[in-house]
The first five atom37 places (N, CA, C, CB, O) and aatype in JSON, in Angstrom:
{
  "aatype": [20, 20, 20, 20, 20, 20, 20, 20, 20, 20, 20, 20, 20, 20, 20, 20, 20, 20, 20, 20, 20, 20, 20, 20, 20, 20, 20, 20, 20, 20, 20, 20, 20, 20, 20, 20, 20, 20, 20, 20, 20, 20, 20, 20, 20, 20, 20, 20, 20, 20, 20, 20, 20, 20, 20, 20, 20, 20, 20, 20, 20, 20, 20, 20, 20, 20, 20, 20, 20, 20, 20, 20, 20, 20, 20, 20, 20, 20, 20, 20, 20, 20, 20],
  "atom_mask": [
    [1, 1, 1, 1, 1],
    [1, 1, 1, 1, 1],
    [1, 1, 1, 1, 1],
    [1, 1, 1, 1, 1],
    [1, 1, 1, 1, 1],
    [1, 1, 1, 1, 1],
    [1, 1, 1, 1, 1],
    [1, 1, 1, 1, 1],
    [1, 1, 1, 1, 1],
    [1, 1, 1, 1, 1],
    [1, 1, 1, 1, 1],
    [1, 1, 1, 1, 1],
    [1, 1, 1, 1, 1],
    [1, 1, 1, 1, 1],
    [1, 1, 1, 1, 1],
    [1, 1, 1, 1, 1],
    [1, 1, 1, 1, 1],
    [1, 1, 1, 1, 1],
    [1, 1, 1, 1, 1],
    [1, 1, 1, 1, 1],
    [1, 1, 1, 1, 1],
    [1, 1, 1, 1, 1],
    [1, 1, 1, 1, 1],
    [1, 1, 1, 1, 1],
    [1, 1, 1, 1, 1],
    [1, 1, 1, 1, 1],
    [1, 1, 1, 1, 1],
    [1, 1, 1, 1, 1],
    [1, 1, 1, 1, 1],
    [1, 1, 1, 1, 1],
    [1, 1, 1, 1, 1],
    [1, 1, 1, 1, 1],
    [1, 1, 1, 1, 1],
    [1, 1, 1, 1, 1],
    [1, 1, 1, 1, 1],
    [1, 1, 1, 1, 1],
    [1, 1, 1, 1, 1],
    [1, 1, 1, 1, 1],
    [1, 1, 1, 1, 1],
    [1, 1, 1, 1, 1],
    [1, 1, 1, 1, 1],
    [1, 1, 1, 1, 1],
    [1, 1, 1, 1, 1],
    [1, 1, 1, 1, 1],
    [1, 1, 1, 1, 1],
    [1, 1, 1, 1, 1],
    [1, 1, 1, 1, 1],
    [1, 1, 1, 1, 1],
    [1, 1, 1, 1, 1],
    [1, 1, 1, 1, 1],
    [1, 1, 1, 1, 1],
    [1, 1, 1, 1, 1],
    [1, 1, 1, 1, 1],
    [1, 1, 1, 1, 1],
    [1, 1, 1, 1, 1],
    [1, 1, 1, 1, 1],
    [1, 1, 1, 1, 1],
    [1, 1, 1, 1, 1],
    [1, 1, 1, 1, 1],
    [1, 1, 1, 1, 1],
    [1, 1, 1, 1, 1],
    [1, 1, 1, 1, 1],
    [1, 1, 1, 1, 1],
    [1, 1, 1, 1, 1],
    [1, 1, 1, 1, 1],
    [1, 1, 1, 1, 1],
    [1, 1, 1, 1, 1],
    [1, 1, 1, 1, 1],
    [1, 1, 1, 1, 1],
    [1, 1, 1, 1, 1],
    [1, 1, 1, 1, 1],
    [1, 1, 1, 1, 1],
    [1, 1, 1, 1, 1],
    [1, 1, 1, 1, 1],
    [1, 1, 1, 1, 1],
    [1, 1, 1, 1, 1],
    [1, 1, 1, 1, 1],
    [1, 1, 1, 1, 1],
    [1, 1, 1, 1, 1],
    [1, 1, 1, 1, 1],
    [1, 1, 1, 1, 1],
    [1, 1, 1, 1, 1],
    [1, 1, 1, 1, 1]
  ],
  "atom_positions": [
    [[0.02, 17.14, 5.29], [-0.76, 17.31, 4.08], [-2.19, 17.68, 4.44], [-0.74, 16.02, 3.22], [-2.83, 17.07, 5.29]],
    [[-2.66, 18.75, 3.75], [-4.37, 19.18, 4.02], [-4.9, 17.52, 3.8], [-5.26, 20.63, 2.51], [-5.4, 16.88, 4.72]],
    [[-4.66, 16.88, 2.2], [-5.51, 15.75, 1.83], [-5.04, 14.52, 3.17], [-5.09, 15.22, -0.03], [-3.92, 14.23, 3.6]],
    [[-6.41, 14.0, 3.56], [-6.4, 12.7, 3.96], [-5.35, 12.05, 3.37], [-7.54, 12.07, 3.72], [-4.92, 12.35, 2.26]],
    [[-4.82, 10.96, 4.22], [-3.37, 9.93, 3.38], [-3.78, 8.92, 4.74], [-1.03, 10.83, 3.27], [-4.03, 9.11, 5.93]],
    [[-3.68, 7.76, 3.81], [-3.76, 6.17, 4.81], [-2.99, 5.5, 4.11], [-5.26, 5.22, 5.01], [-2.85, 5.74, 2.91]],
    [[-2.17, 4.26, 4.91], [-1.43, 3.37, 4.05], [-2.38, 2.05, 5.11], [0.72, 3.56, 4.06], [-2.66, 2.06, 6.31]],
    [[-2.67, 1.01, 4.01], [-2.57, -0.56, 4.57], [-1.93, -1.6, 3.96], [-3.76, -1.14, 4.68], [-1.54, -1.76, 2.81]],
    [[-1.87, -2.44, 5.22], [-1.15, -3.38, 4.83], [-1.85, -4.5, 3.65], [-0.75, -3.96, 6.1], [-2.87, -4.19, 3.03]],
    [[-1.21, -5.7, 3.46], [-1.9, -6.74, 2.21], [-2.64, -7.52, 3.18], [-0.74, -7.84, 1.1], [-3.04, -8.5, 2.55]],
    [[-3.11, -7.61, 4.64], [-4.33, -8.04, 5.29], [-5.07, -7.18, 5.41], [-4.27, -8.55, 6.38], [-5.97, -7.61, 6.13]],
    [[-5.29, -6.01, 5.09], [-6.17, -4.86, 4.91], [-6.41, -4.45, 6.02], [-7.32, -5.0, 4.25], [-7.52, -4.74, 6.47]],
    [[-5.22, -3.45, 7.08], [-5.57, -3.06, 8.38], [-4.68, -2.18, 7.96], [-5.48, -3.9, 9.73], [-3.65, -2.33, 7.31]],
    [[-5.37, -0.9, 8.56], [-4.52, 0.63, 7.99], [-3.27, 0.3, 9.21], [-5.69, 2.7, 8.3], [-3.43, -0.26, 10.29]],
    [[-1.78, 0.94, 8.52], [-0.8, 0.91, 9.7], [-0.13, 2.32, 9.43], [0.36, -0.49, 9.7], [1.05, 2.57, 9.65]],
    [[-0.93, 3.08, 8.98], [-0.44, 5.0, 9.25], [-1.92, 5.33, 8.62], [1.41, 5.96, 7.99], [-2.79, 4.63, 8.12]],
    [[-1.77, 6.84, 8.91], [-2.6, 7.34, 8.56], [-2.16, 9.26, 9.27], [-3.91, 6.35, 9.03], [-1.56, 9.44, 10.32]],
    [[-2.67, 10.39, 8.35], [-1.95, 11.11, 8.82], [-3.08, 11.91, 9.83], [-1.13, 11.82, 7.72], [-4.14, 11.28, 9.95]],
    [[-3.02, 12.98, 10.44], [-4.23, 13.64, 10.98], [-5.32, 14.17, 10.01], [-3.79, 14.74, 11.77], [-6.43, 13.91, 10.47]],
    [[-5.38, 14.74, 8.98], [-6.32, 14.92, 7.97], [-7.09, 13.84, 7.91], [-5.78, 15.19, 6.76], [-8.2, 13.79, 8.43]],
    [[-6.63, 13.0, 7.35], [-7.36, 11.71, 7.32], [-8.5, 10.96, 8.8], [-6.04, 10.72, 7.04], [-9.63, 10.5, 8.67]],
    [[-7.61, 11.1, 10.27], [-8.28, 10.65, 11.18], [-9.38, 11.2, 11.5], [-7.69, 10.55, 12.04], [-10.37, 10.66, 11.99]],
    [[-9.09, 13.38, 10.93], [-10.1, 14.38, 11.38], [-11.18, 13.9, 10.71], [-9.83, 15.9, 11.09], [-12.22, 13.75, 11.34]],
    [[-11.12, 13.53, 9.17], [-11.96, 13.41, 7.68], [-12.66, 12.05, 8.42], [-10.82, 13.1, 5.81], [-13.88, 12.16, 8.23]],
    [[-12.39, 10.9, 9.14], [-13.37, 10.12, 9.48], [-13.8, 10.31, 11.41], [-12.79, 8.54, 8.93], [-14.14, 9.4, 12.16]],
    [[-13.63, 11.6, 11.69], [-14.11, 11.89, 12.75], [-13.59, 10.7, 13.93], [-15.59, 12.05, 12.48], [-14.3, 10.21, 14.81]],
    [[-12.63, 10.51, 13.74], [-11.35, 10.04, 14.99], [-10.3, 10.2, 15.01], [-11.07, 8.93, 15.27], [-9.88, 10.75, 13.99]],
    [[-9.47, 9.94, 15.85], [-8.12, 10.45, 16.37], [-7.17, 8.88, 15.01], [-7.95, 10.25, 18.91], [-7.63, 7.87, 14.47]],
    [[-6.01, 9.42, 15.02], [-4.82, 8.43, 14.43], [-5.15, 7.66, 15.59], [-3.03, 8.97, 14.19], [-6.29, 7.32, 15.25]],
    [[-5.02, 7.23, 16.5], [-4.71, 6.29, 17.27], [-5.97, 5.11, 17.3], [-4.36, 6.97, 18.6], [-5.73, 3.91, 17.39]],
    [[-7.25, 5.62, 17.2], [-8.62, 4.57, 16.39], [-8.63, 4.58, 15.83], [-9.74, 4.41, 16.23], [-9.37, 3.64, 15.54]],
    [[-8.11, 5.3, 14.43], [-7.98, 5.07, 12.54], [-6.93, 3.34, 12.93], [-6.51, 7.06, 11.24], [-7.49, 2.27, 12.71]],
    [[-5.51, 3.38, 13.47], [-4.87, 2.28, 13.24], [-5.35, 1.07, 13.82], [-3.71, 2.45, 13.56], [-5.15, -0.04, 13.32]],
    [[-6.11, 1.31, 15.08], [-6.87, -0.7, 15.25], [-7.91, -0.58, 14.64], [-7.44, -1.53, 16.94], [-8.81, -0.79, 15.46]],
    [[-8.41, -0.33, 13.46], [-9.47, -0.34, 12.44], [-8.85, -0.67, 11.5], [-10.22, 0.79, 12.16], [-7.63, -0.54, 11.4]],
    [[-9.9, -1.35, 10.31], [-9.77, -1.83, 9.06], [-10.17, -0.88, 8.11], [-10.43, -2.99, 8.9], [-10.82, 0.06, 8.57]],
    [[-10.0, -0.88, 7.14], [-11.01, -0.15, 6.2], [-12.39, -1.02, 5.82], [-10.2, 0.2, 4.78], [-13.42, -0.53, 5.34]],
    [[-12.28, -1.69, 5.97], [-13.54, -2.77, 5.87], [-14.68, -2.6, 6.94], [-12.99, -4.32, 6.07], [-15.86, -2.74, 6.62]],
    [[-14.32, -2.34, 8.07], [-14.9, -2.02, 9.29], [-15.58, -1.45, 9.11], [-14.42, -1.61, 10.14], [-16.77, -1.74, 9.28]],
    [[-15.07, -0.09, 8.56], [-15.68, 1.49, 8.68], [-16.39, 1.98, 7.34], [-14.37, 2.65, 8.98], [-16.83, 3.13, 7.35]],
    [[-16.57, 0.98, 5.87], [-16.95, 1.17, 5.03], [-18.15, 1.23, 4.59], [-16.49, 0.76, 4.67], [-18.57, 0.23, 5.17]],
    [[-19.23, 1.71, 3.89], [-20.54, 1.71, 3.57], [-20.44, 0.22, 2.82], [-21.07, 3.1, 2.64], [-19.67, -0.22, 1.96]],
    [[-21.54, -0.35, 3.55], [-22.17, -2.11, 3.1], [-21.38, -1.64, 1.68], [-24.53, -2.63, 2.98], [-20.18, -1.83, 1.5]],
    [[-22.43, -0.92, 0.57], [-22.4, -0.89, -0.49], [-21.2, -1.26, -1.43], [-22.79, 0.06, -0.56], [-21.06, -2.06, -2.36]],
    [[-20.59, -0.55, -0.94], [-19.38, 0.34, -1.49], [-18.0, -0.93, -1.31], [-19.13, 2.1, -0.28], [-17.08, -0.92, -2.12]],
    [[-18.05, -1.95, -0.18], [-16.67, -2.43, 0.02], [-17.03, -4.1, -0.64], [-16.06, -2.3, 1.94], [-16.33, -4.94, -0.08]],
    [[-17.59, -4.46, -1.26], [-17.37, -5.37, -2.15], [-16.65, -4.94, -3.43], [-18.52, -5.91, -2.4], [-15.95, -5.85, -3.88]],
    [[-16.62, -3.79, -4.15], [-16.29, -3.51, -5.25], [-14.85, -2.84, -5.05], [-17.34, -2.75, -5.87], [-14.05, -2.83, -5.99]],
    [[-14.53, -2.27, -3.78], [-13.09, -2.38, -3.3], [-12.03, -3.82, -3.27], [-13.26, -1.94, -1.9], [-10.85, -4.12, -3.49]],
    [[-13.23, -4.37, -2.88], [-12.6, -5.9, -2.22], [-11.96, -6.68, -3.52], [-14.03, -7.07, -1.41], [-10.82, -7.13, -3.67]],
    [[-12.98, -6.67, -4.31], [-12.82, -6.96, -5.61], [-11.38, -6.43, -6.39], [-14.05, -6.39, -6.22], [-10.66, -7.27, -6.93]],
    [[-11.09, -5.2, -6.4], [-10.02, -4.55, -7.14], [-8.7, -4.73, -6.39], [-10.33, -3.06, -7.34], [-7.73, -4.95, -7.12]],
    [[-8.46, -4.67, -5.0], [-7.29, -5.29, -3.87], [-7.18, -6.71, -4.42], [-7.83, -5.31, -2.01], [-6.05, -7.11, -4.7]],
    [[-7.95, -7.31, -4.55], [-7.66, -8.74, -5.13], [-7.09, -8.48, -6.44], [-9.0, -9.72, -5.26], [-5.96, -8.95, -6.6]],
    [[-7.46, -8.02, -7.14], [-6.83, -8.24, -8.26], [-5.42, -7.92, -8.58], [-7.48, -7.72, -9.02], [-4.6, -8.32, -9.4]],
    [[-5.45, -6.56, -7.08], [-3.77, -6.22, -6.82], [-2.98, -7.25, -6.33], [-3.5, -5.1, -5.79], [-1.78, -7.39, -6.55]],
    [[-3.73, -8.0, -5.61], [-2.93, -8.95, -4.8], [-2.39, -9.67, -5.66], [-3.58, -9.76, -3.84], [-1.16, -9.64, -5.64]],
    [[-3.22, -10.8, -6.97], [-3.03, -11.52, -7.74], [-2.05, -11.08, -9.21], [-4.25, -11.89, -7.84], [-1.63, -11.76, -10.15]],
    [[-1.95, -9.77, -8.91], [-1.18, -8.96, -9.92], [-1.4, -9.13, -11.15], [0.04, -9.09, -9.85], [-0.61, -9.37, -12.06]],
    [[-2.86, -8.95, -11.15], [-3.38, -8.98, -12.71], [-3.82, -6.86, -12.41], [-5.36, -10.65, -13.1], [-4.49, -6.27, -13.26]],
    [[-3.46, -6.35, -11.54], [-3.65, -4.87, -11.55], [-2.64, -4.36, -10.89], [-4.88, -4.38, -10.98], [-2.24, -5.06, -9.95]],
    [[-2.09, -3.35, -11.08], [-1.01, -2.98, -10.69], [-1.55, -1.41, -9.38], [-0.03, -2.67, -12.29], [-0.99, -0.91, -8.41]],
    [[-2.82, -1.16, -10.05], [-3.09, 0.02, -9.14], [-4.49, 0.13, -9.83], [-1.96, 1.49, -9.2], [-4.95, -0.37, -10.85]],
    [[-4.99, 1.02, -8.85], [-6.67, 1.56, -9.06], [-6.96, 2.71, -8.43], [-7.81, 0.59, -8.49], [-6.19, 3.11, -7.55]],
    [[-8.29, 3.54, -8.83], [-8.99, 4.71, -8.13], [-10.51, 4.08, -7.99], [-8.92, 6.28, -9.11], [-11.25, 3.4, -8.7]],
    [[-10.56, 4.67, -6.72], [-12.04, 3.91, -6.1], [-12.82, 4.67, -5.35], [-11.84, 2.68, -5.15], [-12.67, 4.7, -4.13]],
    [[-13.87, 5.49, -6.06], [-14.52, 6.45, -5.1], [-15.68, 5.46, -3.89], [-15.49, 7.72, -6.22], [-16.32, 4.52, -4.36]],
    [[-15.8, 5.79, -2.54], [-16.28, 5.47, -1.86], [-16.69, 6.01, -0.64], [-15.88, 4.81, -1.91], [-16.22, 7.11, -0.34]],
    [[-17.57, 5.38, 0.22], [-17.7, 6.11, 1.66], [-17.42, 5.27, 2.77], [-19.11, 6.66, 1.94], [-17.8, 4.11, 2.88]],
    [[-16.61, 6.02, 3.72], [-16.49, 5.74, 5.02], [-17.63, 6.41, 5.86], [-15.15, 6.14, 5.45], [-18.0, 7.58, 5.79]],
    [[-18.18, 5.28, 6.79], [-19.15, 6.0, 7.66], [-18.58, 6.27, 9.21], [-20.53, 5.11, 7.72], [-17.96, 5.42, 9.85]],
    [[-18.94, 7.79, 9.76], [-17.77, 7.76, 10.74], [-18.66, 7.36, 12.34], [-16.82, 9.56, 10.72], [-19.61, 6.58, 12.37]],
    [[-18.19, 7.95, 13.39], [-18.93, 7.57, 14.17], [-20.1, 8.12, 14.81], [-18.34, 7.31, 14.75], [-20.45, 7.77, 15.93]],
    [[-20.98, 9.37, 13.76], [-21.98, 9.52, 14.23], [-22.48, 8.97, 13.0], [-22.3, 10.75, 14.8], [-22.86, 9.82, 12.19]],
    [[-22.56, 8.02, 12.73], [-23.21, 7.53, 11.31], [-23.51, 8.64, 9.7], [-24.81, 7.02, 11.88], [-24.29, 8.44, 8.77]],
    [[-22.7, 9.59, 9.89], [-22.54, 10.18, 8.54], [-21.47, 9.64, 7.57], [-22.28, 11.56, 8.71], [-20.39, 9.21, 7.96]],
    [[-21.68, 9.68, 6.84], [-21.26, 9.05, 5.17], [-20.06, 10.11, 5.08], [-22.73, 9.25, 3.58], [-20.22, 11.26, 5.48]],
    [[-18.75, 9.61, 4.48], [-17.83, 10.87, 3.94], [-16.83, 9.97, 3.19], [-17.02, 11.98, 5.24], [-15.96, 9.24, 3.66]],
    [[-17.23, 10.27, 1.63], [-16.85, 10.2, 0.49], [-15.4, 10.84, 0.39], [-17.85, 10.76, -0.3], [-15.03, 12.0, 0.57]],
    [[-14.62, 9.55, 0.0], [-13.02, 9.07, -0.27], [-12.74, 8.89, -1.73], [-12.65, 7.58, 0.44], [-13.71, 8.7, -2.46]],
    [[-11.56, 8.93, -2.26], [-11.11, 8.5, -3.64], [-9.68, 7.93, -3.06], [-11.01, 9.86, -4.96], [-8.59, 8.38, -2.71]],
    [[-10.29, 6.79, -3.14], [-9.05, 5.44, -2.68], [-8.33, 5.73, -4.1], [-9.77, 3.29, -2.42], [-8.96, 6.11, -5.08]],
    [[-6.61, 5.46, -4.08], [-5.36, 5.47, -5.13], [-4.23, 4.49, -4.67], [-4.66, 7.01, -5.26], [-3.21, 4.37, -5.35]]
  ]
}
């Protein structure tokens, strides 16, 4: 797929991810999977994630869209729409 694609698990540690996605945060698949999304997220931005996964967890939400940024490893920002 051109688009980025990540799956995580319900402890929130990505366990795929395709090459689009690893290129889009400027690493290989193989450092996208011992990373979190929490790790790699702008301060800002991953409380209000954190917030909506919970609510999946507790199944008062069944699903969400969540625009946000991952910062990669030269410290540039690159804006995601979590689904």
């Amino acid at each position: 797929a051109a688009a980025g694609v990540s799956l995580t698990d319900a402890q929130g540690r990505f366990v795929s991810c395709n090459p689009a996605f690893a290129a889009m945060l400027g690493r290989s698949v193989t450092e996208v999977l011992r990373l979190t999304p929490a790790a790699i997220t702008h301060p800002d931005d991953l409380p209000g994630q954190l917030a909506l996964m919970d609510e999946v967890r507790a199944g008062r939400r069944e699903r969400f869209n969540y625009s946000k940024r991952y910062i990669r490893p030269d410290g540039e920002a690159v804006w995601v729409e979590l689904s």
